[in-house]
N, C-alpha and C positions, 0 to 999 in steps of 0.2 A: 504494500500500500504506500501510499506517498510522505508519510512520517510531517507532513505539516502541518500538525495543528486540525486533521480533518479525523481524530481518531473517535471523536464526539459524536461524530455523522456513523462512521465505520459501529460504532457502538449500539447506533439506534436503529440500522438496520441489522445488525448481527440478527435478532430473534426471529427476523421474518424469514432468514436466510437460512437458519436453522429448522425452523417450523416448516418450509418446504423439503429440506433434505440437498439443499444447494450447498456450494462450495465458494469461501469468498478468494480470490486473489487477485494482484497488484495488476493495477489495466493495464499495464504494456504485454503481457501475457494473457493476454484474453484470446479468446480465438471466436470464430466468425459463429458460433452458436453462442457467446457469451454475451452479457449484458454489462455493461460499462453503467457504474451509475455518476454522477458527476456532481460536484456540489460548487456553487457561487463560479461555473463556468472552468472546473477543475474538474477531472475525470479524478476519481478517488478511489474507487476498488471495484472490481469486475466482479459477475456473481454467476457463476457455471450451473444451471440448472440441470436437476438428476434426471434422468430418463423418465417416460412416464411409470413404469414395471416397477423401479428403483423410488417413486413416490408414491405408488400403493403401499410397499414394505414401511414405508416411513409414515405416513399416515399410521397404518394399522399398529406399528409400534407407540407413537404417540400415543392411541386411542387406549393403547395396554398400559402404557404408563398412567392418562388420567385415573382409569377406573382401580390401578390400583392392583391389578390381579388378571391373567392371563385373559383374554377371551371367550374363552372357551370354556370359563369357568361360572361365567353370567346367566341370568336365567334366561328365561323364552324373550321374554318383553323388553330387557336392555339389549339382548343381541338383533329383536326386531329394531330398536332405535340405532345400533351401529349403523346396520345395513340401508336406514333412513338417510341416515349423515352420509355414510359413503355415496349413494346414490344420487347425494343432492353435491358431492365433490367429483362425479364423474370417475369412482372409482371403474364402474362394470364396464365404459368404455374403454378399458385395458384389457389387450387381449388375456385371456386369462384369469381377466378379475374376478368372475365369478368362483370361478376353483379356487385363486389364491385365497380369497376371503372364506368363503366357507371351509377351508384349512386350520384358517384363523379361528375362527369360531364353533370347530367342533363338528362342524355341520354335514349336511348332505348339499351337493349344486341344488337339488332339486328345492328340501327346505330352504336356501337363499334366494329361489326364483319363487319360492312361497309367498315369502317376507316379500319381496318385492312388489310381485301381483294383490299383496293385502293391503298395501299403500296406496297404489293406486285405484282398490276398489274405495278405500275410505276417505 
């Protein structure tokens, strides 16, 4: 990063950079999929976004971390509301999302396509 005085900036976005499962480093090292952010007309830290595959893991980790206890260990009605939240973060649009989540939570595809069709009956 640029060491001048922008670590204040580098600071206040660290969480959001985290909370996606992104990567920060010094903008002359960015490469043509990275994001340059700039502060007062200074490019100040580049922010390398995780695959999308690599930000379901990281979601679904996070989401193990709030509750405190594995997934898979929740009952019917919190693992419906996961699958609420993921769905409304475009988890399932990953190929795979389905299986990887219901991995996550114990489940069967079929029970995650449950959950899913129950939200949108209600």
């Amino acid at each position: 990063m640029t060491g001048t005085g922008d670590e204040r900036f580098i600071a206040a976005v660290k969480p959001l950079v985290d909370a996606m499962g992104g990567e920060m480093l010094p903008p002359d090292e960015a490469g043509t999929e990275d994001v340059v952010l700039a502060w007062e007309g200074v490019d100040v830290v580049a922010v390398r976004l995780p695959q999308l595959a690599d930000s379901l893991d990281h979601i679904l980790a996070a989401m193990e971390r709030r509750q405190g206890r594995p997934l898979a260990d929740l009952d019917r009605k919190a693992k419906q509301e996961v699958v609420r939240i993921l769905e409304a973060r475009g988890a399932f649009a990953v190929r795979h999302g389905v299986e990887t989540v219901a991995s996550a939570l114990g489940v069967s595809r079929f029970t995650v396509y449950n959950y899913l069709n129950r939200e949108k009956e209600g």
